[in-house]
C-alpha positions as CSV (number, residue, x, y, z in Angstrom):
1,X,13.3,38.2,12.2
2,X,15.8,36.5,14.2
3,X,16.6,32.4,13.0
4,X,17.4,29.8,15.9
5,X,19.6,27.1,16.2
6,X,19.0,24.0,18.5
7,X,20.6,20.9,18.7
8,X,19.8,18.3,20.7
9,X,22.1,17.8,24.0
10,X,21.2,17.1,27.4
11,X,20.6,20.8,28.0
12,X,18.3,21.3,24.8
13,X,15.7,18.1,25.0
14,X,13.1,17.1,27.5
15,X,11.2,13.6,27.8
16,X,7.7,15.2,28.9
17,X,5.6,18.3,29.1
18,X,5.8,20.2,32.3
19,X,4.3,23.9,32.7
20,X,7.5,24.5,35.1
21,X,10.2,23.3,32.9
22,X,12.4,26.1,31.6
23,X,12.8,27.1,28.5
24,X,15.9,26.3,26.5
25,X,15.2,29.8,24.4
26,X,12.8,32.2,24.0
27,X,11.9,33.4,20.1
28,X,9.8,36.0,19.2
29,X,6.5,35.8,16.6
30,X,8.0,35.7,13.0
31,X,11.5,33.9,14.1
32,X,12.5,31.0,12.5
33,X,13.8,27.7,14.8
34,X,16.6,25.3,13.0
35,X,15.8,22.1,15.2
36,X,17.8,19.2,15.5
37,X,16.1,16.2,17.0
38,X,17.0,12.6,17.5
39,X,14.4,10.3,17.0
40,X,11.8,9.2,19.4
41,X,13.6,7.0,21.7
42,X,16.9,9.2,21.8
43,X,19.2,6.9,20.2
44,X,23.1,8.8,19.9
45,X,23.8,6.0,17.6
46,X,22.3,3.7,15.0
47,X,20.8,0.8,16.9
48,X,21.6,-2.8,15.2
49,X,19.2,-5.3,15.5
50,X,17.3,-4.4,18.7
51,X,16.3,-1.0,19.7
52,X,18.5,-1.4,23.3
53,X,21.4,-2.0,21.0
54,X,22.4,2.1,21.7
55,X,22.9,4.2,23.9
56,X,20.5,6.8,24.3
57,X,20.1,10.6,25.5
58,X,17.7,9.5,28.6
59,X,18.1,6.4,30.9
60,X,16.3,5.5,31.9
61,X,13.4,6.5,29.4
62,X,10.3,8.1,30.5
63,X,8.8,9.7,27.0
64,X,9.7,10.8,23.3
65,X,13.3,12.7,23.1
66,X,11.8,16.3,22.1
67,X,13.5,19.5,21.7
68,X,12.7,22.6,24.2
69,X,10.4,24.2,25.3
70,X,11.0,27.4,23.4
71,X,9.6,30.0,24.5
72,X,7.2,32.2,22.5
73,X,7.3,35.9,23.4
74,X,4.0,37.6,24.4
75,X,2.4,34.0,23.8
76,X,-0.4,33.6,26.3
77,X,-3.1,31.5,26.7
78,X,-6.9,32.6,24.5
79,X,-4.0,32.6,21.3
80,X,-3.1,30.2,19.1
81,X,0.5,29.8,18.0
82,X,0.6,28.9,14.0
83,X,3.4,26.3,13.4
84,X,4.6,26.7,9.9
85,X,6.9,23.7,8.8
86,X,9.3,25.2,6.0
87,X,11.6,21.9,5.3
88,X,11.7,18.5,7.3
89,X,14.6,16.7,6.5
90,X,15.3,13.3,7.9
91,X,18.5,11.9,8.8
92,X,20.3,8.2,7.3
93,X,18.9,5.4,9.2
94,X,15.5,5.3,10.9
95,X,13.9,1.8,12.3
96,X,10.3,0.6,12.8
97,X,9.5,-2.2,15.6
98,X,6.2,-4.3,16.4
99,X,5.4,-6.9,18.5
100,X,7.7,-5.6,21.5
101,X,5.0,-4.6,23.7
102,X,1.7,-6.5,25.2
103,X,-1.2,-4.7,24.0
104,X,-4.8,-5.2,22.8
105,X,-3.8,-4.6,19.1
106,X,-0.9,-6.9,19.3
107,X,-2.9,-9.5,21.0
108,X,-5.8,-9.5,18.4
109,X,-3.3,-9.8,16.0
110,X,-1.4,-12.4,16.9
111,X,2.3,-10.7,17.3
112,X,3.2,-11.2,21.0
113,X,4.9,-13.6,22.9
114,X,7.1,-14.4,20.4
115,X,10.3,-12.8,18.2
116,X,9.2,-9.0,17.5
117,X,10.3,-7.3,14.5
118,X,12.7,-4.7,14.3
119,X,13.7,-3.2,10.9
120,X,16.7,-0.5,10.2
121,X,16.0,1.4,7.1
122,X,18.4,3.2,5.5
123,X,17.2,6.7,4.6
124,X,18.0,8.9,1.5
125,X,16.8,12.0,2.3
126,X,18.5,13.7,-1.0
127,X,15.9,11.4,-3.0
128,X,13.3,11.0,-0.9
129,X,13.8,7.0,-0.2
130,X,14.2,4.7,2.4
131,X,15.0,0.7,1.6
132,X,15.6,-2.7,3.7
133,X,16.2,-6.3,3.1
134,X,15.7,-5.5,-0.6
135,X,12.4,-3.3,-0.3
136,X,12.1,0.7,-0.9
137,X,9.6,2.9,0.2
138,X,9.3,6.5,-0.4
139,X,9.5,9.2,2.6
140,X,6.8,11.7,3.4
141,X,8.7,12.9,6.6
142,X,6.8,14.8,8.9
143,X,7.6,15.3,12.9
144,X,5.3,13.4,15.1
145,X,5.4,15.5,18.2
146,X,4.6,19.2,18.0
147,X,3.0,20.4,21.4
148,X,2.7,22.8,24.4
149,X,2.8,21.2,28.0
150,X,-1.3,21.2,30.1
151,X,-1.9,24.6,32.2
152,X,-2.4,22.5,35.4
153,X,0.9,21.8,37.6
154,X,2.8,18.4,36.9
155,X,4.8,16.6,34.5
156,X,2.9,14.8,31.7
157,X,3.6,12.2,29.1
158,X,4.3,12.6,25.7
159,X,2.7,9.7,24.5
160,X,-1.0,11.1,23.8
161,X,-1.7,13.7,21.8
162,X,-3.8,16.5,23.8
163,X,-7.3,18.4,22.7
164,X,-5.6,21.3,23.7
165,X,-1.6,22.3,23.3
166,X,-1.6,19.0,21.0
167,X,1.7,16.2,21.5
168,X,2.0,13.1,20.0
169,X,-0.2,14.4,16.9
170,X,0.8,12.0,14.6
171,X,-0.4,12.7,11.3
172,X,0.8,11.9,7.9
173,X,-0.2,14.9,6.6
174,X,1.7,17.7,8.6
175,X,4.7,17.1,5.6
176,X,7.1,20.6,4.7
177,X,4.2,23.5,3.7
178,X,1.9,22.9,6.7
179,X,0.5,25.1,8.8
180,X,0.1,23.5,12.6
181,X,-2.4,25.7,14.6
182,X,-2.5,25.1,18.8
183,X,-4.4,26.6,21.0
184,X,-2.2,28.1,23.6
185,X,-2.2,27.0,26.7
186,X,0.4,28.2,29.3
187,X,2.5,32.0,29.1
188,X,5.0,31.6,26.6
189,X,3.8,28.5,24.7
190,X,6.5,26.4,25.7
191,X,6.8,24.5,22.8
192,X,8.4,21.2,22.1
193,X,9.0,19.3,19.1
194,X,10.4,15.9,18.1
195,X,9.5,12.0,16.7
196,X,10.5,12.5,13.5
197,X,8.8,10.4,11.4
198,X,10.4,9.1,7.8
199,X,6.9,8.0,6.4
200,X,3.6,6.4,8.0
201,X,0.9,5.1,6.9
202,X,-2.2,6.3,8.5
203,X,-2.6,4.7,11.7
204,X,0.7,4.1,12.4
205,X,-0.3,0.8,13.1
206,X,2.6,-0.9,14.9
207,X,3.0,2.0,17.1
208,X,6.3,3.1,15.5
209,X,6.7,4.6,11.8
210,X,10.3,4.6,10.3
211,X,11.7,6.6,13.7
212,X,14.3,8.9,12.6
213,X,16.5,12.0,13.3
214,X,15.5,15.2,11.5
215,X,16.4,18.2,11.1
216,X,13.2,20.6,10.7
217,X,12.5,24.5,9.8
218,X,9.6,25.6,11.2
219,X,8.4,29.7,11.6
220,X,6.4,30.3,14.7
221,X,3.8,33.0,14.4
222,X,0.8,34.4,16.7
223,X,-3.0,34.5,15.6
224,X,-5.5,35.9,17.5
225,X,-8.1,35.1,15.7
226,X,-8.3,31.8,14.0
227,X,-10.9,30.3,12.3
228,X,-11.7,27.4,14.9
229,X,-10.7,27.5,18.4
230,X,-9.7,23.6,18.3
231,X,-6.1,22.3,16.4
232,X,-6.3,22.5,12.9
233,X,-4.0,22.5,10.0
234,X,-3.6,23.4,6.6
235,X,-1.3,21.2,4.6
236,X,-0.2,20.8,1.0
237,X,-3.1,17.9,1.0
238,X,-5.7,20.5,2.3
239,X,-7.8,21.7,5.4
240,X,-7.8,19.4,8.4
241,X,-9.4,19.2,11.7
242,X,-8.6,16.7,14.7
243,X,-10.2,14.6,17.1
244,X,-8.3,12.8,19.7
245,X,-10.0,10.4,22.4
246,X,-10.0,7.1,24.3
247,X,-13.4,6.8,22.0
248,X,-12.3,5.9,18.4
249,X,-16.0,7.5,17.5
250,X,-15.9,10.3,20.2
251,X,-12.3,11.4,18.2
252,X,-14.2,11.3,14.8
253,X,-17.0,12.9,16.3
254,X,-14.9,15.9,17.3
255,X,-12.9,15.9,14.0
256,X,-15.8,16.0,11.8
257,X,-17.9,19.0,13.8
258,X,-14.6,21.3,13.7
259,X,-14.8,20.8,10.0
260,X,-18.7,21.5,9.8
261,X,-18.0,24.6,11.4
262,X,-14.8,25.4,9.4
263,X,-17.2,25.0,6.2
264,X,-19.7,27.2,7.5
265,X,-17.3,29.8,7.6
266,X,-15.5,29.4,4.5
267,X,-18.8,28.7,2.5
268,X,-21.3,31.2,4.5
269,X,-23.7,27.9,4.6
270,X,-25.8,26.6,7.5
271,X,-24.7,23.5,9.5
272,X,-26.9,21.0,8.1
273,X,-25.5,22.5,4.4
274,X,-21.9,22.1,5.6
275,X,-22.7,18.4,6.7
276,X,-24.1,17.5,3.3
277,X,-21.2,19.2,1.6
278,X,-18.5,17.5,3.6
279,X,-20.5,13.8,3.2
280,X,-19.4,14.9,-0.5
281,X,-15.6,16.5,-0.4
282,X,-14.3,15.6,3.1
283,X,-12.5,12.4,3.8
284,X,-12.1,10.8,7.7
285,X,-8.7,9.5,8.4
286,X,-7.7,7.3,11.0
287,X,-4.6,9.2,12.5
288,X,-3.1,6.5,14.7
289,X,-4.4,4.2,16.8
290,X,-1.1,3.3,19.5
291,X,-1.1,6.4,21.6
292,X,-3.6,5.6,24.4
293,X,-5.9,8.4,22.8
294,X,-6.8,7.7,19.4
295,X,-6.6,10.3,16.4
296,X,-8.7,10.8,13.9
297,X,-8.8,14.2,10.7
298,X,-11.1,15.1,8.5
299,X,-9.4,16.3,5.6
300,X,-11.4,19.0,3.0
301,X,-8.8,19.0,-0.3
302,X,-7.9,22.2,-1.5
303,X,-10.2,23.1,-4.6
304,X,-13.0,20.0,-3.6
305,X,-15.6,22.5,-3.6
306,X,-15.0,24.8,-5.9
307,X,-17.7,27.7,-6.6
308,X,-19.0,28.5,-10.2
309,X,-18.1,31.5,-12.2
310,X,-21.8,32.5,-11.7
311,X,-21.7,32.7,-8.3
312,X,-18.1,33.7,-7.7
């Protein structure tokens, strides 16, 4: 299996999902994609003490800095393309802002209309730590975006992350060992990647983790015949299913009934069994709350429910 290099120039990235973009290159099921990626705004150099301290890849700037679309041979839509995430390795500086922009969250809380906070970490990723103005924190780095662009004809943003062909995903949990499945949904997947994230908390509650450069390994693969027809993941933390909606309770909703059904499969139990077993092992996570649709997983840990010897 062939191994591809990207890095990211104005020839390789793209700042939205569009069904008609090109692709950049076109892999085959089992390669492996090197990918560069500067973080989500595009900065080509470490920003000071404002995040328009830089210059950046796009200006001006429409959406995330993401790598591709690569192309997926023999991809087509009724698949689902498997995203396996061998290393993610961040780069030496990331930054996380808040209070810059006017929203309902920032109201409520008090943060706007005066200074904004706008921290420059720097990143260790040989030991795994970040540290400024005298704090640490430890990295969990993960990429943010991972998505295919909507069937219909347009250019879309990056910002929300998608039922179908995913986006601006966001979760915590999709860490070096996961599994990323998407529902395909144009020929060829077209799929783009970026927004690396340092670490996040779940929520990402400012609307910006520690936004970094990375350098990831990921395998692409075809299934034909997953297990749920939805995005879903397995991770090093476990099994999880997504919900995404303007709804907060519509996304957990969703979330929650993709992993109902996923337990009815891997435990040959009806649905109102699966319900009662995941009130017991499955835990509901808030995703992120700043991306216009809101995110929420259900996450089943590996070995929660365990069977007996007896009935093994």
């Amino acid at each position: 299996m062939a191994v591809h290099h990207l890095e990211p120039t104005p020839e390789t990235v793209t700042q939205f999902f569009s069904p008609a973009t090109p692709p950049v290159l076109t892999a085959d099921p089992g390669d492996t994609l090197v990918v560069g990626t500067l973080d989500a705004r595009g900065h080509l150099a470490r920003p000071d003490r404002r995040a328009s301290d830089a210059p950046k890849m796009f200006n001006p700037r429409r959406g995330h800095c993401l790598a591709g679309p690569v192309a997926v041979r023999g991809a087509e839509p009724g698949m689902t393309l498997a995203v396996h995430l061998r290393s993610v390795r961040p780069g030496a500086w990331g930054f996380t802002e808040a209070g810059a922009h006017r929203t309902d969250l920032n109201e409520r809380l008090g943060v706007t209309g005066g200074p904004t906070a706008f921290l420059v970490w720097d990143l260790n990723p040989d030991q795994m730590t970040g540290a400024w103005g005298g704090l640490t924190t430890s990295l969990a780095p993960f990429l943010g975006v991972i998505g295919m662009p909507p069937a219909e004809p347009g250019e879309y943003s990056t910002e929300p992350p998608r039922a179908f062909g995913g986006g601006n995903i966001d979760c915590r949990e999709l860490v070096a060992g996961s599994t990323l499945y998407l529902p395909v949904t144009v020929p060829g997947a077209m799929l783009c990647v970026g927004d690396g994230h340092a670490t996040q908390g779940d929520g990402e509650v400012s609307g910006t983790a520690i936004e970094c450069g990375m350098t990831s390994e990921l395998e692409i693969s075809l299934v034909t015949d997953p297990p749920l027809p939805s995005i879903h993941a397995t991770t090093p933390a476990g099994k999880i299913t997504f919900g995404f909606s303007p709804d907060l309770n519509e996304a957990m909703a969703t979330a929650l009934d993709a992993m109902v059904t996923w337990l009815t499969l891997l435990l040959e139990v009806d649905r109102p069994t699966a319900l009662a077993l995941a009130s017991v092992a499955v835990s509901l996570r808030v995703t992120q709350v700043v991306n216009e649709t809101w995110g929420v997983h259900a996450l089943l840990p590996e070995g929660a429910l365990g069977r007996t010897a007896q009935s093994a």
